[in-house]
Each structure stands twice: as structure tokens, then as C-alpha cells.
N, C-alpha and C positions, 0 to 999 in steps of 0.2 A: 429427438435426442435418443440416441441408443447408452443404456448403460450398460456393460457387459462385467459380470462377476470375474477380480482379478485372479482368481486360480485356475479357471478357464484359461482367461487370455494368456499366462502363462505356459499355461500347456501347451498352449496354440504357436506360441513363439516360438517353445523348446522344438515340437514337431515340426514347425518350417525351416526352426535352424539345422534339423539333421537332417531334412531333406533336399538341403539347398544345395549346388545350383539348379534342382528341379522345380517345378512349380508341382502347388500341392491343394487342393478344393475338399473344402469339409461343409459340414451343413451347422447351419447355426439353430440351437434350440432355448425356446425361452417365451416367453410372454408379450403383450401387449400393455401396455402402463398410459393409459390417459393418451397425454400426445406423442408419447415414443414408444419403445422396444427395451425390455428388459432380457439378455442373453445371457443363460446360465452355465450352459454348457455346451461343448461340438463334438459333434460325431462323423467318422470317415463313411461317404456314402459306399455303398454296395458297387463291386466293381468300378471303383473311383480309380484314375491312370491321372497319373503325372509326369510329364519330360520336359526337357529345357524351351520348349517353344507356348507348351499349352498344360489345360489340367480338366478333365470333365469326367461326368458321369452320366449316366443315363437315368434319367430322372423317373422310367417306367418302373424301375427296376425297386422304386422307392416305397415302402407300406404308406399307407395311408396316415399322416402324422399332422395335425394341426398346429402341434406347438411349433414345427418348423417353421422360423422366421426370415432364414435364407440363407444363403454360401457366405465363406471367407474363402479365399486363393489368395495365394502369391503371386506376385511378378519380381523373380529374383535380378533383372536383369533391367528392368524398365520402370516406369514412374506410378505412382501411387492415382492415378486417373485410372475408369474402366475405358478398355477397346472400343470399338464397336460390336466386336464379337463379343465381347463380354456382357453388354447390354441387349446384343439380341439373345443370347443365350439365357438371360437373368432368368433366375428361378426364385420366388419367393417375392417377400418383400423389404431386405434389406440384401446388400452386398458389400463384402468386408476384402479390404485391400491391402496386405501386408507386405514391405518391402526390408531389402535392409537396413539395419541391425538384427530385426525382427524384435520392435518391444516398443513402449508407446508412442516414443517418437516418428517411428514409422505405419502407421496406421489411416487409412481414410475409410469411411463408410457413406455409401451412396443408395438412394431412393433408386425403384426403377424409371425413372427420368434423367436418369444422370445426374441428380442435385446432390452435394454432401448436404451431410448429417452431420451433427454432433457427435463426441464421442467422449465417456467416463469411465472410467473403472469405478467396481468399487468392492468392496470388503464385505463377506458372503458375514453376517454375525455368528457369535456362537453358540 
């Protein structure tokens, strides 16, 4: 199960809606929780490129970061499943798939096996 803080994923929505019809890959940051992933926050990788076909970065190019727990992109144009290129390419250990409206409706998260995950928002406390 991934639960991901929803001021985060807000942000993440707002940034894909102004980048659309581009596609767009951030890196997801956050924790490990028992049997899932706790994702607090995302960050645009270093020299990250996105156009209407594809979105990547160069993952050399990345400091050394443990808490990174894996990408989100878009596919403005296509189905909330990853590609094949998308799973040979996986980095990390979860991957987040945003389509439109861009908001919780449209969300899937996958293992790198290609299995969904679960998925929650939830409310950072005060």
C-alpha cells in the first residue's frame, strides 16, 4: 500500500496540469512503513526533459538519496498502465502513474513487476 501526503499529491496534480499535453517524471520521496511506502514529498530530477511522447532523466546524474522511493510521470494521452519502456526503465521501488483530470481519480501505482499497489492520501497532521 502506498500512502502518499495529500499536499504533495496536490502539487503533483497542479504541476501535471500545467504541463500538459507534455508528459512530466518527478521522483518520489518518503519512507518505508511496515508492508508499504509512505511518500511525503517530489522532487523534479536533475535535467528531467519532458514532450508529448515520453519524460526521463538520467538517473547518473542523481546524488545519492535513500529516501528516494521512485518516479511518478504522466501519460497525458494514454492509459494509466506502465509501457514496457516504462518498466525497463523503472528506477526505484515504486512507480506513479498520472492521467487525466490529474487528481485522485486518475492515479495508479505499480511494483517493479508491473503489479498495482494500493493507493491513499492522507493528511500531513498539525
Amino acid at each position: 500500500m502506498i500512502h502518499m501526503e495529500r499536499e504533495a499529491f496536490q502539487g503533483l496534480c497542479n504541476l501535471s496540469k500545467a504541463r500538459h499535453p507534455l508528459e512530466t517524471v518527478v521522483l518520489l520521496r518518503g519512507q518505508k512503513t511496515g508492508e508499504g511506502y509512505l511518500v511525503t514529498e517530489f522532487l523534479l530530477p536533475p535535467w528531467g526533459f519532458g514532450s508529448r511522447g515520453f519524460a526521463s532523466f538520467n538517473p547518473l546524474a542523481l546524488p545519492i538519496d535513500f529516501s528516494i522511493l521512485g518516479t511518478a510521470h504522466t501519460h497525458p494521452q494514454g492509459p494509466l498502465r506502465p509501457s514496457r519502456v516504462d518498466l525497463q526503465n523503472f528506477y526505484g521501488r515504486i512507480m506513479m502513474i498520472l492521467g487525466p483530470p490529474y487528481d485522485e481519480s486518475s492515479v495508479a501505482v505499480y511494483d517493479k513487476g508491473g503489479r498495482a499497489l494500493g493507493f491513499k492520501l492522507f493528511n500531513r497532521p498539525l
